[in-house]
C-alpha positions as CSV (number, residue, x, y, z in Angstrom):
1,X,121.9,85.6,34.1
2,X,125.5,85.9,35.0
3,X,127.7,83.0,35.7
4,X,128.4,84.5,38.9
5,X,125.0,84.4,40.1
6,X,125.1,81.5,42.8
7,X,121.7,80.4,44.0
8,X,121.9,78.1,47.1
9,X,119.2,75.1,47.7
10,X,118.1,73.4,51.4
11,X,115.6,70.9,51.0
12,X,115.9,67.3,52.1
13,X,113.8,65.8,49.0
14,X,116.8,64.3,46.8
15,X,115.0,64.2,43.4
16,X,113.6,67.7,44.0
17,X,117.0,69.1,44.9
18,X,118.4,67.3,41.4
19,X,115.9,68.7,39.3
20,X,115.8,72.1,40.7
21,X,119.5,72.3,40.1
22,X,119.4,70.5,37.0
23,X,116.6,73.4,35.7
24,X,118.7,76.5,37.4
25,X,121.7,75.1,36.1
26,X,120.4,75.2,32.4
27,X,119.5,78.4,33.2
28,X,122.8,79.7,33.3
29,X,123.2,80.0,37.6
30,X,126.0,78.2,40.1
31,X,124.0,76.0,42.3
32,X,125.3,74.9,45.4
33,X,122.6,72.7,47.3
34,X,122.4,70.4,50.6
35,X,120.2,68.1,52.1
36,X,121.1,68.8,55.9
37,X,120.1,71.6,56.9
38,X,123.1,71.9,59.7
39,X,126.1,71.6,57.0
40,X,123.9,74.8,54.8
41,X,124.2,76.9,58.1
42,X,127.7,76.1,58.7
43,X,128.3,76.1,54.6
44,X,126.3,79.8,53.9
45,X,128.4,80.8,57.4
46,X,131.7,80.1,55.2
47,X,130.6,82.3,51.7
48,X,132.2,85.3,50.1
49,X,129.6,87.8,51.5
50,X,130.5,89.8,48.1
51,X,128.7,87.0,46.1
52,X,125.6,87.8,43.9
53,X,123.4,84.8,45.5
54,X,120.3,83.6,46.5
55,X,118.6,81.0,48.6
56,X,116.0,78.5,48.1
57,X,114.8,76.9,51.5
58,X,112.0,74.5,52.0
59,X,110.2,75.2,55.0
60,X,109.6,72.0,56.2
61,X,112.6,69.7,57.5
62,X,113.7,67.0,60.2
63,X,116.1,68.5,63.0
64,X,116.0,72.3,61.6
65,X,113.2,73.7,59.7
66,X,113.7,76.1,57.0
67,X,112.6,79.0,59.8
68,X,114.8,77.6,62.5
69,X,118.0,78.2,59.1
70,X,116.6,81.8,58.8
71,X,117.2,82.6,62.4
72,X,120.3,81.0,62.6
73,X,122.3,82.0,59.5
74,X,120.5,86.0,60.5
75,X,122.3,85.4,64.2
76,X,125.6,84.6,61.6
77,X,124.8,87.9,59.3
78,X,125.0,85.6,56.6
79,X,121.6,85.4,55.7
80,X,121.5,85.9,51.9
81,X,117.7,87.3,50.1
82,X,115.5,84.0,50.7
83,X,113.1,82.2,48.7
84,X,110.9,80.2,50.5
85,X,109.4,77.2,49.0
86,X,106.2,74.5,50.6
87,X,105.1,71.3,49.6
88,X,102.1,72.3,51.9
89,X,99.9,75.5,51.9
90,X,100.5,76.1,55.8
91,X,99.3,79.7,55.9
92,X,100.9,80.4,59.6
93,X,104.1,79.0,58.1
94,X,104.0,81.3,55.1
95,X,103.0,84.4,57.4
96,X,106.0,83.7,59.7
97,X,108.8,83.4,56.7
98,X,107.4,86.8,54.8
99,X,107.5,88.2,58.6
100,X,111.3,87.0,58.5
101,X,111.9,89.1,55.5
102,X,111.4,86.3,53.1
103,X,111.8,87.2,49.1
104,X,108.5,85.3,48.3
105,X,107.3,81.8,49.2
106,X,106.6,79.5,46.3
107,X,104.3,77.0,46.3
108,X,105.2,73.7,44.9
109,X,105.6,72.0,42.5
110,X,106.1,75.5,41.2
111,X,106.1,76.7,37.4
112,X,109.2,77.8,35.3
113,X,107.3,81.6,35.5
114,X,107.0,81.3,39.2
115,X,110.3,80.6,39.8
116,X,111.8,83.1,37.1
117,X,110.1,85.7,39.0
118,X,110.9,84.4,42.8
119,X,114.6,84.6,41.3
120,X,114.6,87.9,39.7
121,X,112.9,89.6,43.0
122,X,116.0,88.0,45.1
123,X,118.3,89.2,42.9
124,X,117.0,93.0,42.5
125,X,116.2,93.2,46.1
126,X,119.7,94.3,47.0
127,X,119.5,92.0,50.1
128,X,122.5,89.6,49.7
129,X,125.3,90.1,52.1
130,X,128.4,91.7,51.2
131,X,131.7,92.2,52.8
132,X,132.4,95.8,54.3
133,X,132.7,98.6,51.0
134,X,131.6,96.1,48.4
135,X,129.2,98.2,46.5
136,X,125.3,97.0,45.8
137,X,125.8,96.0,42.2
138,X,123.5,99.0,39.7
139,X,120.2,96.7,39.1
140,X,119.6,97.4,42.5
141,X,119.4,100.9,42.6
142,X,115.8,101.3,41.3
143,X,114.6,99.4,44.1
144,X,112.5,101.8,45.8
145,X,110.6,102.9,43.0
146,X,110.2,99.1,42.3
147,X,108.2,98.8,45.7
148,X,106.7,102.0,45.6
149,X,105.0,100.5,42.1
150,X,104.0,97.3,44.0
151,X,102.7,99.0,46.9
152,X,100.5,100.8,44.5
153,X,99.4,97.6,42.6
154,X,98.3,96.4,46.4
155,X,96.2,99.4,46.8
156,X,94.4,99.3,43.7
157,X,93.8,95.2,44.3
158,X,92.9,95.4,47.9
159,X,90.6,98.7,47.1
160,X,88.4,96.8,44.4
161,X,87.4,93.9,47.3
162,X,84.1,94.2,48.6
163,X,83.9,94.4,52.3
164,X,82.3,90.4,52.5
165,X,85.5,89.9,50.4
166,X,87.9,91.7,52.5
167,X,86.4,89.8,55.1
168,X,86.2,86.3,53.7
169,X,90.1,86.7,52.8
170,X,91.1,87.9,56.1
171,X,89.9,84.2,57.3
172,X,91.6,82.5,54.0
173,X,95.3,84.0,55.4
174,X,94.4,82.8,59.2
175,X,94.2,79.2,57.5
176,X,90.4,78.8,58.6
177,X,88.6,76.7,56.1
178,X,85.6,77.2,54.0
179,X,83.0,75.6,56.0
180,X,84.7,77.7,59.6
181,X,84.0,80.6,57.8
182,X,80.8,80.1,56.8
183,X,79.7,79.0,60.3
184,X,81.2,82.1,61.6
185,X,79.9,84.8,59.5
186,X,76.6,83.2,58.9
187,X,76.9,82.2,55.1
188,X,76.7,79.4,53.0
189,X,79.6,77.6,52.0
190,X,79.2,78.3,48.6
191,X,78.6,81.8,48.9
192,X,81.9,82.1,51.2
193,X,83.8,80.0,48.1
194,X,82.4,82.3,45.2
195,X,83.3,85.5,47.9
196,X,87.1,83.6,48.3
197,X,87.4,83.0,44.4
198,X,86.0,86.8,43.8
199,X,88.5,88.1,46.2
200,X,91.5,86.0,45.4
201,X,91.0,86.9,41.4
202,X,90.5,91.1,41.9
203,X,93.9,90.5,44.1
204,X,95.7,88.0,41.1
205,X,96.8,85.4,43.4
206,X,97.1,82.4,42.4
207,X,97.5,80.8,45.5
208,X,97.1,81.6,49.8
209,X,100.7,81.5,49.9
210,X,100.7,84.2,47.6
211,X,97.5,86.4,48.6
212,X,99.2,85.5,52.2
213,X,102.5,87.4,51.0
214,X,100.7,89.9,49.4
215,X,99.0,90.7,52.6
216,X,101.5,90.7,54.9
217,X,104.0,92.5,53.0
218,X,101.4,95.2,51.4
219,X,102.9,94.3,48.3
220,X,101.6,92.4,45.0
């Protein structure tokens, strides 16, 4: 990845900061990260809009959550593509930053694959702000075909599920837990986790933040 490929990191966990940046940094990116959440806003408010860049943000934080930086740095127009990250798996959390027009939302600790791919999406997505006449760079341009592909990978999951799995999943993303859902649709608990682990492996997520992405953004 270029040099000039900045990726920006909120999160008020020092030692996770340092090792992200440590990792991104081998990885051949600028890395620019805070631990207040107020000096990022007024920071990302500052940037060259024409930079390549990216931003990590961890959802939960004292005095602003990652959310409440969306909003603000979006009221700015200087939101760049965002990669949402959770030490928790909050489903309502992870529905509201994909309805944001989150990137993804990681999961962590999150793997070296996981990341790679969060990254590359942000990059290609063609989202980062630019100043008036700066061009999209080229790898963007296949962008629509790359959603049309992953609009069609959605279809073809979400048409192998069973209704009782289509059903049992539609609890998981609400955040209702195993033994709710069993009370509510009148099965066992174990035949509600062996419909959840059916469903969540014929979709290939391998997490609810990520089924939870996948279903609110019809895309896998």
């Amino acid at each position: 990845m270029s040099k000039r490929s900045m990726v920006y990191i909120v999160d008020d966990n020092l030692e996770f900061r340092e090792a992200t940046r440590f990792w991104l940094a081998g990885c051949g990116f600028e890395v620019q990260a805070w631990g207040d959440p107020r000096e990022a806003v007024e920071a990302l408010a500052r940037r060259d809009r024409s930079e390549r860049c990216c931003l990590m943000l961890d959802v939960r934080m004292p005095e602003l959550s990652g959310l409440d930086v969306h909003d603000r740095l979006a009221e700015l127009d200087a939101a760049p593509p965002v990669i949402y990250m959770s030490g928790h798996a909050d489903v309502p959390l992870a529905v509201e930053a994909m309805r944001k027009g989150a990137v993804t939302l990681l999961e962590k600790p999150f793997d070296d694959e996981a990341l790679e791919a969060a990254l590359d999406a942000a990059f290609a997505s063609g989202a980062s702000s630019r100043s008036p006449g700066v061009p999209a760079p080229d790898a963007a341009a296949p962008r629509d075909g790359e959603d049309d592909e992953a609009q069609r990978r959605f279809t073809a999951r979400e048409a192998a599920l069973t209704p009782r799995e289509r059903q049992v999943l539609g609890h998981v993303i609400q955040g209702t837990y195993n033994k709710n859902i069993a009370d509510r649709i009148g099965l066992s608990i174990k035949t509600v986790e062996l419909y959840r682990a059916r469903g969540m492996a014929k979709m290939k997520a391998r997490s609810v933040a990520e089924l939870t992405r996948m279903m609110v953004s019809g895309r896998a």
